[in-house]
C-alpha positions as CSV (number, residue, x, y, z in Angstrom):
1,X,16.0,-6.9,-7.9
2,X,17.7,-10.1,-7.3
3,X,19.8,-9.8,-9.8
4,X,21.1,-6.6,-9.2
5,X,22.1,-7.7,-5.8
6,X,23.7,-10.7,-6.7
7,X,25.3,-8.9,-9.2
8,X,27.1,-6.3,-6.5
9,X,24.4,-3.2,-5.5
10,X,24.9,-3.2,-2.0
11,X,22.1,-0.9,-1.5
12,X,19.0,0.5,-3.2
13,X,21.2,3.3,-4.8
14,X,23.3,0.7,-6.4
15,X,20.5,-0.8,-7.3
16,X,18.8,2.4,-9.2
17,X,21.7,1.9,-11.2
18,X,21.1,-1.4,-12.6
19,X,16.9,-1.1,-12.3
20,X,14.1,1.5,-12.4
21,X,13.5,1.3,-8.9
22,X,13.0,4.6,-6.7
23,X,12.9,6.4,-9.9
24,X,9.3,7.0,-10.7
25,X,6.8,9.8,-8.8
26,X,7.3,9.0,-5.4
27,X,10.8,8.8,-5.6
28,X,11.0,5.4,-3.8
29,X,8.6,6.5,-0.7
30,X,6.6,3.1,-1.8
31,X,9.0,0.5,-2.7
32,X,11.7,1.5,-0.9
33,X,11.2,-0.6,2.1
34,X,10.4,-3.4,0.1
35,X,13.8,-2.7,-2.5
36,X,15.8,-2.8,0.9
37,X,14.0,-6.0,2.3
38,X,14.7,-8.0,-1.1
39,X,18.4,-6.8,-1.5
40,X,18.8,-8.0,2.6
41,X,17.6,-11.2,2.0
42,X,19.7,-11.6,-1.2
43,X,22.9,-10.8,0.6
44,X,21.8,-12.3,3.9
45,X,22.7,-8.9,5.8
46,X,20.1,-7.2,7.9
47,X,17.7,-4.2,6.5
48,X,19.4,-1.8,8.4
49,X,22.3,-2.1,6.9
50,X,21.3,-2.3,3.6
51,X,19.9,1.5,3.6
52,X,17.6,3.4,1.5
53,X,17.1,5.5,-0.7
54,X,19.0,9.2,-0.6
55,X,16.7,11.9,-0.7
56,X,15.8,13.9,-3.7
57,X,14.5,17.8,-3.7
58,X,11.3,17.5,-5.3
């Protein structure tokens, strides 16, 4: 997750597109919160800016 951040995702969308993150049954419900929290403290910015995950139809 690191990685991708340092590497330019700027969110946990970005970083779907590097990882498998948010992509398995629960669509990110789970690590979501933590995905945001590690990308934050990679690009010293605050959670809330960071994001989450965009909603999927299920």
């Amino acid at each position: 997750m690191r990685w991708a951040a340092a590497i330019g995702a700027n969110g946990p969308n970005q970083a779907k597109a590097y990882l498998r993150c948010g992509m398995g049954p629960c669509q990110g419900r789970l690590c979501g919160p933590t995905v945001a929290a590690v990308i934050a403290e990679t690009r010293s910015v605050p959670v809330e800016e960071v994001g989450h995950f965009r909603p999927r139809a299920l």
